[in-house]
C-alpha positions, 0 to 999 in steps of 0.5 A: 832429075839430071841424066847424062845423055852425051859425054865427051872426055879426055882420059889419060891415054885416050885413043878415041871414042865411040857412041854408041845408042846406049854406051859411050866406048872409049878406047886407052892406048888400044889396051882398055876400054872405058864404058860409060853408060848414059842415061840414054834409051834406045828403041826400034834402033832409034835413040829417044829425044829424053834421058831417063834418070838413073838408068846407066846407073841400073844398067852398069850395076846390074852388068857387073853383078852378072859379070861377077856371076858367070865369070867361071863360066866365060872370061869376060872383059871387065876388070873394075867399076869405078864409078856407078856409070862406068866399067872399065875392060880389056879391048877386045876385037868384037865379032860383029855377030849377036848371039840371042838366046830365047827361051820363050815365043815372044816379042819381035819373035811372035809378031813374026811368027803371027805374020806366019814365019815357021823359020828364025835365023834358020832355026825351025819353029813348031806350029800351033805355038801362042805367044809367050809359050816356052821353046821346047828348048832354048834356040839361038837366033843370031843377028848381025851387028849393024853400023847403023840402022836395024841389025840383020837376022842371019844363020848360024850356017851363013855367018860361018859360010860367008866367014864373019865368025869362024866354025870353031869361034862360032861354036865356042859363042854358041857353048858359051851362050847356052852356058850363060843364059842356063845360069841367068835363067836359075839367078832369075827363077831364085827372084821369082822371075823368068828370064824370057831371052837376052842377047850376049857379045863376044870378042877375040883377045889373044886368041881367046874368046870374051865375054864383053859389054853387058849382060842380063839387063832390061836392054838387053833381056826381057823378064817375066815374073814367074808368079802367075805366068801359067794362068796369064799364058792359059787365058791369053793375057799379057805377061807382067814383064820387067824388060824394056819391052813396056817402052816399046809397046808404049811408042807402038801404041803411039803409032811409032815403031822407028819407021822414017815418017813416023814421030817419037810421041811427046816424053814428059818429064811424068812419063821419064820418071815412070820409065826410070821407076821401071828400071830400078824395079828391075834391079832391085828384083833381079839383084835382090839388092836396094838401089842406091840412086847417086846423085850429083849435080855434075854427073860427067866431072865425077865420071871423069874423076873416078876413071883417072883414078881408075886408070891410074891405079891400072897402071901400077 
């Protein structure tokens, strides 16, 4: 199946592009944004060596969905999707912070708390927690976004002291934050699911704080299914979880975990589409519509096609 790993276009007006691990940004006369989700899989920060298809397709569709949903709560950039791949924006200046938001104890989380850690982005745990065990209430755990390699834990209170985000842009992030996740968690309870923690961008466009990039999909959040959550979290066992969490767990049972000497294990073609399966699943349960795989044979020539006419009609 084709998958698109790698873009490289030249849409009217374009100033310049930047890859990301995922998305493909491109900037139009420092006014719009153009996103291309790739097919593209990132993990441990590190971009695995296979597409898999149809994944920015299920990406893309699901961000604008919660777009739609949450934009009486917090303005957001989007302002169409032109294509199945593809939302085009406003530009928005990024503050280089990432709010995440978790509502239970797990992942990246409980392996550090395991470890022994009682405090998170200045955020103070319970003792006696298990994993998968829910917060008393949401706590936020911020990390600073990196240009390259890991992003950084930080505290609410170091990022305003060393002046990455004002208090009152901060504190405008963090309302809107719990905002979003309250309305993603009562989306994902109406589909039998819970939603475990997701992480939200901001940025600044004429003094005014955006919502921007993606919202509520497996990259970016981690889902469990709510039926048999309580007896599964009573026994100890694993959650069944619809996030991107099951890659990692794959390539940590393949001894990889994005460390320098370490090797990606072998992604067959079985194994790509077993991912992408994963994908569309999630879409299909968190939507509650049924995926419509596109299929072209030239993915790139109908992205480019559908964004000029976009662009175009922008312009009007």
């Amino acid at each position: 199946m084709a998958t698109l790993v790698k873009t490289d276009f030249h849409f009217q007006g374009q100033k310049s592009v930047y890859h990301g691990k995922v998305r493909d940004v491109y900037d139009i006369n420092d006014d719009l944004m153009v996103m291309v989700a790739t097919d593209r899989i990132s993990a441990f920060d590190v971009i695995l060596p296979k597409g898999i298809p149809f994944k920015g397709q299920v990406l893309n569709q699901i961000a604008a969905t919660f777009l739609d949903a949450t934009a009486d709560i917090v303005p957001n950039w989007k302002l169409a999707t032109p294509d199945p791949m593809v939302t085009v924006g406003l530009k928005c200046e990024g503050f280089r912070v990432e709010m995440i938001i978790r509502g239970y104890l797990t992942g990246s989380a409980w392996r550090e708390y395991a470890a022994g850690c009682r405090e998170l982005c200045g955020v103070r745990l319970p003792d006696g927690m298990k994993e998968n065990q829910k917060f008393p209430e949401p706590i936020i755990t911020p990390t600073t976004k990196a240009e390259a390699g890991h992003d950084e834990n930080i505290s609410k209170e170091e990022i305003i002291a060393q002046g990455i985000v004002s208090k009152e842009d901060y504190e405008t992030m963090e309302r809107y934050t719990r905002a979003l996740f309250e309305r993603g968690t009562k989306m994902a309870a109406e589909k039998g699911l819970i939603l475990v923690d997701t992480k939200y961008e901001f940025g600044k466009r004429d003094g005014k704080v955006y919502l921007i990039d993606e919202i509520h999909t497996p990259d970016s959040s981690r889902y469990f299914y709510a039926d048999g959550y309580q007896e599964r979290f009573e026994k100890g066992e694993p959650q069944r979880q619809l996030s991107k969490e099951f890659v990692r767990q794959w390539l940590i049972e393949h001894n990889f975990m994005g460390k320098p000497e370490q090797v990606v294990p072998e992604m067959t073609d079985e194994y790509c589409e077993s991912v992408s399966n994963r994908y569309i699943e999630l879409y299909e349960h968190i939507t509650g519509h049924k995926f419509e795989k596109k299929e072209d044979g030239d993915i790139a020539a109908r992205i480019e096609r559908n964004v000029n006419a976009c662009l175009e009609s922008l312009k009007r």
